[in-house]
MARSE-638278 format. One line per 8 residues: for each residue z, y, x of C-alpha. Coordinates in steps of 0.2 Angstrom, whole numbers. Layout:
Z Y X; ...
END
This chain:
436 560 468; 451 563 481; 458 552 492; 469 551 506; 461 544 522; 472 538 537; 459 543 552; 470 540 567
488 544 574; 497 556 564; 480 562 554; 477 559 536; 464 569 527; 461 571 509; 444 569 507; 430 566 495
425 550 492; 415 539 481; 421 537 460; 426 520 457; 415 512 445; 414 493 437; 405 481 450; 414 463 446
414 457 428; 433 454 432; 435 472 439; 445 485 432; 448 505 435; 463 512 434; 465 531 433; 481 533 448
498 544 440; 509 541 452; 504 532 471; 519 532 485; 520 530 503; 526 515 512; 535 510 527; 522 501 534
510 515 532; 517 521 546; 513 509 559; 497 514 558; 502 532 556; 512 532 572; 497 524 580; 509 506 581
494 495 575; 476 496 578; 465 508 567; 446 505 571; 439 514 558; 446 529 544; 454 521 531; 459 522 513
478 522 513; 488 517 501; 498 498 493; 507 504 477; 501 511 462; 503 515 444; 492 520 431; 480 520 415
466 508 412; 450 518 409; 440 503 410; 437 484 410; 425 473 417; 417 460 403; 428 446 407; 444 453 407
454 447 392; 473 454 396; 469 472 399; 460 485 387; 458 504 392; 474 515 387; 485 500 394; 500 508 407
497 494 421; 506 492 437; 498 485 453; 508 475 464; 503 478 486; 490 464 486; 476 457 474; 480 440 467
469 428 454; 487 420 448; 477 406 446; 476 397 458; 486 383 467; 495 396 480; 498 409 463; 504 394 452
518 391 467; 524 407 468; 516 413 483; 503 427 477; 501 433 493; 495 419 498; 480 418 485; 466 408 488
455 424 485; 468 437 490; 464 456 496; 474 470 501; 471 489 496; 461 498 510; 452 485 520; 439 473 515
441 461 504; 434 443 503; 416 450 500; 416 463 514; 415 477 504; 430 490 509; 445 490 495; 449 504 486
468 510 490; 483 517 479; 482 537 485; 468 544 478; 464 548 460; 458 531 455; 454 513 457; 442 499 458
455 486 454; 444 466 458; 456 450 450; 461 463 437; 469 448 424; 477 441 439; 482 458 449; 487 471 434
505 469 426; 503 480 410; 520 490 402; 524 486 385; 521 503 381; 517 520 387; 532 523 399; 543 539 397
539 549 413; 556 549 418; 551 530 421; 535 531 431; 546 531 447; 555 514 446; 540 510 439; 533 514 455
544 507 466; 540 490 458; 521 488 466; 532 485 483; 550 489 489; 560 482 475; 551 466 475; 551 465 494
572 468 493; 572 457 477; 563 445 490; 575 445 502; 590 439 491; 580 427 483; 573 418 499; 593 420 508
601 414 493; 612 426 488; 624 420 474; 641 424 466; 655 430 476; 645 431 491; 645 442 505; 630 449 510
622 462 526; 607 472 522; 599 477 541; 590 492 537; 592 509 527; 575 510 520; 567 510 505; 567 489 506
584 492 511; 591 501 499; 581 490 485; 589 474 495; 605 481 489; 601 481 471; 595 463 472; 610 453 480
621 463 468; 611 459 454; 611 441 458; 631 442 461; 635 447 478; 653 450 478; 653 462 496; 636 470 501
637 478 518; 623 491 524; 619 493 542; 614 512 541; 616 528 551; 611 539 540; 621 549 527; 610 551 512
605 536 512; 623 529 515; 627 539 497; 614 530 488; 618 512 495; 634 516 490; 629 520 472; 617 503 473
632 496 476; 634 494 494; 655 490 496; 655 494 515; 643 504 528; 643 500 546; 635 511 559; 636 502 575
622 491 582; 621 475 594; 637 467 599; 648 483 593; 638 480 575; 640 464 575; 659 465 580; 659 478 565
654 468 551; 664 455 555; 681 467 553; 673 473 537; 674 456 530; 685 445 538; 672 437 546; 652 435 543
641 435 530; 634 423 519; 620 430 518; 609 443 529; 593 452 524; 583 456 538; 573 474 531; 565 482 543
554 469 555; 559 472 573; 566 461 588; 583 470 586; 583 470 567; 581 453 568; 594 449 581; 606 460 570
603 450 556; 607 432 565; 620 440 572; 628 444 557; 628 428 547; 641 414 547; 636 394 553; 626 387 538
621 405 532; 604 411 528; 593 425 532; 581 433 524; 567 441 533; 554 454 524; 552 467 536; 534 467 541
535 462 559; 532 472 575; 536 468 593; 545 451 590; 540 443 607; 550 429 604; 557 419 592; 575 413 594
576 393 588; 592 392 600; 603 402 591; 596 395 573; 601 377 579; 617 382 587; 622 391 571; 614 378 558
605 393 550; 592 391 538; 580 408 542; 566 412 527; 555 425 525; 537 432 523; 527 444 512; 535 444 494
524 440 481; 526 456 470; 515 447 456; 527 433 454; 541 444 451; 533 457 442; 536 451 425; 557 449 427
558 464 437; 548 474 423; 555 467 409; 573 473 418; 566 491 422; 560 493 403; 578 490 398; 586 499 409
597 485 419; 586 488 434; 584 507 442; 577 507 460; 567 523 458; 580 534 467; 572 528 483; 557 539 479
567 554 485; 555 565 490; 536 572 477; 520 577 485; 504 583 476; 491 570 484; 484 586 493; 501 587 502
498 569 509; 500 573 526; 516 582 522; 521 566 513; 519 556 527; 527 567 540; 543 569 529; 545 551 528
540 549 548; 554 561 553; 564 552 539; 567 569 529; 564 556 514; 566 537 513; 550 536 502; 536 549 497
530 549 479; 512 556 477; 505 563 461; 486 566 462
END
């Protein structure tokens, strides 16, 4: 089969490489229709984080179940599944709090997993999904494909901005900044107005992404950064924020965010991080701010986020602005690296 291959700075390759096949008793295979490009696919891309060896790419994916290992009992072949951005067992003590991520036996596409054999990864034709009961979030149904992209943008982006509100306590009437106009961004918006965020403001430069964090429901934009940013969103609401949700993972991200947010506020961190040199307790004490964050556990929320998608209260596919046959993957990811797209959707 096909399947995209990162093999160093700025080069991914479609390649052959080996068919999936049953290994596990609690393996599945999952025929990929629709994979997408992450953010933090491009750290590696940019040749930001070390890359010692070609490596399948690839953390969100949807697809069919063409087959099942013996001992799975929730899946069947036929089922519509999606895969969240990290293998879980949901069973045990770390799944039962919440905290896939966190899993006892925990993998992530690409690398090796637990028993040092290399991971299968999202952008490709198909994978060999291990943990299948505990990883795979079956659809009620075969999804209309006009759904397959919010779908999608569940495995990752919208759980990582659903994340955000959740951990920074978003709540009724409050206000709310959102650092960062990415896909987490975007999808931040959604979540802390969903969860009653009464002024949402989104740091962005950016004007088509500015028009769909408007139509997310973003009530002001600011453009400036550091002091003048921060001076910004203070004149956009009378003051700071409740809340800030810290999107994007970087020393000035960070600072942005703390910046933002009143005494006693919260923040919100979900950007993966990248050249934080040094944490600043100071400022926390000084301001009484409580400061959360970490990988979302996309399996937790799977189940309400779907069940919000299938009815059509939840829409966060727009991100996925940009389709790519999975031969065009290197086209995908330079789109996204020069930011012609917020997120490329790859259909193999």
């Amino acid at each position: 089969m096909r399947a995209a291959v990162l093999h160093g700075t700025r080069d991914v390759r479609v390649e052959d490489v080996p068919d999936p096949r049953i290994t596990e008793a609690d393996d599945a295979v999952v025929r990929v229709v629709a994979a997408a490009v992450c953010g933090s696919d491009l750290w590696a891309y940019r040749g930001l984080t070390p890359l010692p060896r070609p490596t399948r790419a690839g953390h969100e994916f949807v697809g069919t179940v063409e087959a099942v290992g013996p001992a799975v009992r929730t899946l069947r072949p036929g089922d519509f599944v999606i895969a969240p951005f990290s293998v879980s067992d949901n069973t045990c003590r770390n799944c039962r709090n919440g905290v896939h991520t966190s899993c006892d036996r925990a993998a992530h596409w690409g690398v090796p997993g637990p028993d040092g054999r290399a991971m299968d990864a999202g952008q490709g034709e198909a994978v060999r999904v291990p943990l299948a009961d505990g990883t795979l979030v079956p659809t009620p149904g075969p999804p209309p494909p006009g759904l397959i992209p919010d779908l999608l943008a569940l495995c990752d982006v919208m759980a990582t901005g659903h994340h955000a509100a959740r951990i920074a306590r978003v709540g009724r009437g409050d206000s709310v900044v959102v650092v960062g106009d990415g896909a987490v961004g975007l999808c931040a918006v959604l979540a802390a107005r969903a969860a009653g965020a009464e002024r949402v403001v989104v740091m962005s430069r950016h004007p088509a992404r500015q028009a769909l964090a408007r139509e997310f429901g973003a009530t002001d934009i600011v453009t400036a950064r550091g002091r003048e940013g921060v001076a910004e969103v203070r004149r956009a609401l009378g003051g700071p924020a409740d809340s800030s949700l810290e999107c994007v993972g970087t020393d000035l991200s960070l600072r942005q965010a703390l910046g933002t947010v009143r005494p006693g506020g919260h923040v919100g961190c979900v950007g993966l991080p990248l050249g934080i040199t040094r944490f600043p307790h100071r400022d926390l004490f000084a301001g009484n701010l409580t400061v959360a964050g970490g990988s979302a556990p996309a399996r937790a929320y799977l189940p309400e986020l779907l069940r919000r998608t299938w009815d059509g209260a939840l829409a966060p596919g727009r991100v996925l602005d940009g389709e790519f046959p999975l031969h065009r993957a290197a086209d995908a990811y330079a789109a996204m690296d020069t930011r012609r797209v917020i997120k490329a959707l790859l259909r193999p």
